[in-house]
C-alpha positions as CSV (number, residue, x, y, z in Angstrom):
1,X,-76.7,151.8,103.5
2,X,-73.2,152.3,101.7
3,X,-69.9,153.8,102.3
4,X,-68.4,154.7,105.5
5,X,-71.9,154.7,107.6
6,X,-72.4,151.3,106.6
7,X,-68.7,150.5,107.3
8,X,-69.0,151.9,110.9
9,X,-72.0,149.4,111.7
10,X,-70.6,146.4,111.2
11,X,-68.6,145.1,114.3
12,X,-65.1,144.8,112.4
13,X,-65.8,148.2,110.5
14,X,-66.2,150.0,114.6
15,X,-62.8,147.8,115.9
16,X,-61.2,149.4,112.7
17,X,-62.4,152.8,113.4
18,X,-61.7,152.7,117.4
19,X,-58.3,151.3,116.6
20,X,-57.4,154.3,114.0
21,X,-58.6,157.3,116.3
22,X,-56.4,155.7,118.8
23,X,-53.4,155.4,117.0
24,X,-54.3,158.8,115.5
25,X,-54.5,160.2,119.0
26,X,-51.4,158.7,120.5
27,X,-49.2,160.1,118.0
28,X,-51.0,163.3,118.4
29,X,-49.8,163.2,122.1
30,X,-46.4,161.7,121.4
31,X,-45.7,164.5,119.3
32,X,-47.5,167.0,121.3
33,X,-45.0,165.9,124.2
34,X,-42.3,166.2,121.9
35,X,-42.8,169.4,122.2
36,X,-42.9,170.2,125.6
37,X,-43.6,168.0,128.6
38,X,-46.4,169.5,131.0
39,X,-44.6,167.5,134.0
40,X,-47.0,165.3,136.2
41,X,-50.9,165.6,135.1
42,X,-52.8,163.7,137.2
43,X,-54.3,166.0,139.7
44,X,-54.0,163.3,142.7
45,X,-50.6,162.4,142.4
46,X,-49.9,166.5,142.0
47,X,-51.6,167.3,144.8
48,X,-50.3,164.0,147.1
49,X,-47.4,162.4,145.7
50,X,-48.6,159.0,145.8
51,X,-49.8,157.9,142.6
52,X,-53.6,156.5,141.5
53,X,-54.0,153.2,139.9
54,X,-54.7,155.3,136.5
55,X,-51.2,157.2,136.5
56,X,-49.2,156.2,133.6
57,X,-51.8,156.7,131.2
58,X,-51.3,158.8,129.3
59,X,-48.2,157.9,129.1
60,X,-49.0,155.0,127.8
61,X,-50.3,156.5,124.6
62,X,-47.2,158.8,124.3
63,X,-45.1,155.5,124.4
64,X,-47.2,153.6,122.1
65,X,-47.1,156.5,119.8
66,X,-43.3,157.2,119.7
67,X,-43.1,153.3,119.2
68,X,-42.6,151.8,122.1
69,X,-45.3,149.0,123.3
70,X,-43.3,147.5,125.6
71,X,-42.7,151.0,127.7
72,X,-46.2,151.6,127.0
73,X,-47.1,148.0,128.7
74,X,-45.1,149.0,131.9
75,X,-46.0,152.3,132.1
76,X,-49.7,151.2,133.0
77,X,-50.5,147.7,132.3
78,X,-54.1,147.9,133.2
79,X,-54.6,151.2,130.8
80,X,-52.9,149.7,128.2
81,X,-54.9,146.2,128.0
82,X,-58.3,148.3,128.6
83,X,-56.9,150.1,125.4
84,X,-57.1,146.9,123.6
85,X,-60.1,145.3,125.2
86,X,-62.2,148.8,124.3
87,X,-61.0,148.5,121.1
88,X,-61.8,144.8,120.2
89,X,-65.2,145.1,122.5
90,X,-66.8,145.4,119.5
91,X,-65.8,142.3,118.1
92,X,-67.5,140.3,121.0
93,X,-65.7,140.6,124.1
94,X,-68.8,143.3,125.6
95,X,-71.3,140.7,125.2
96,X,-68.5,137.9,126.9
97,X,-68.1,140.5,129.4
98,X,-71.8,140.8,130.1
99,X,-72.1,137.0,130.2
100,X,-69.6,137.0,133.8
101,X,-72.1,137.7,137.0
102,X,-71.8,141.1,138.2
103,X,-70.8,140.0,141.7
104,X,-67.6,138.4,139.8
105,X,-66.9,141.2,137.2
106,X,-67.0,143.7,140.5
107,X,-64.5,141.6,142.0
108,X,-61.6,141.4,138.6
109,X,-62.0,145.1,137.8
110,X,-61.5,145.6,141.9
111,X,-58.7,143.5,142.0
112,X,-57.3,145.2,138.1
113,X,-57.7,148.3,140.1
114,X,-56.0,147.7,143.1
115,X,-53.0,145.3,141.4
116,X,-52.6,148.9,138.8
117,X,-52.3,150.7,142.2
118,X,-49.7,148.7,144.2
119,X,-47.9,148.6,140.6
120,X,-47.8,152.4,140.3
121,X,-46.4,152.5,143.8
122,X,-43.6,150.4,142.7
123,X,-42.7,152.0,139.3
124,X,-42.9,155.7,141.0
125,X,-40.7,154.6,144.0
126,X,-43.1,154.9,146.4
127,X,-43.0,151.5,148.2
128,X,-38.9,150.9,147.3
């Protein structure tokens, strides 16, 4: 197999790929928002006020699209490191992953999840 199929299979060739439809789409957004700003988007934190441990994310892409990593870290820093772990996963880190016992990967993506949410408290004002 040749070309870009063949490209696609290899580990470094899907990173590569993952990495460019990412950047492609958050300077899609980033310009897209440009353009006009749809306001708050997450349906929970519309609906209560209190944001989820997920706000920020798109944001995220927005900032890492107009060129800003560092807003883009502190807008969501669990968001922005899954960016980066789904796009290297290829590359190994799935199968290192995989190698943790499920009792103990339940536990960091519980307590990823929950530090995300007390963080999104903070940076929204909620617990000033």
């Amino acid at each position: 197999m040749t070309g870009v199929m063949a490209i696609r299979r290899r580990p470094l060739g899907v990173a590569a790929t993952r990495v460019t439809a990412m950047t492609a789409a958050a300077l899609l957004v980033a310009a897209a928002h440009g353009v006009h700003d749809p306001g708050i988007i997450c349906p929970f934190r519309a609906l209560t006020g209190i944001p989820c441990p997920f706000c920020g994310g798109t944001t995220v892409f927005i900032e890492l699209g107009s060129g800003h990593p560092v807003r883009a870290l502190l807008a969501n820093p669990l968001v922005f490191l899954g960016a980066i772990v789904f796009a290297v996963a290829p590359l190994g880190v799935e199968d290192r992953w995989r190698s943790v016992a499920p009792r103990a990967r339940a536990w960091l993506f519980g307590t990823a999840v929950t530090g995300s949410g007390i963080w999104q408290l903070f940076r929204c004002g909620v617990l000033l």
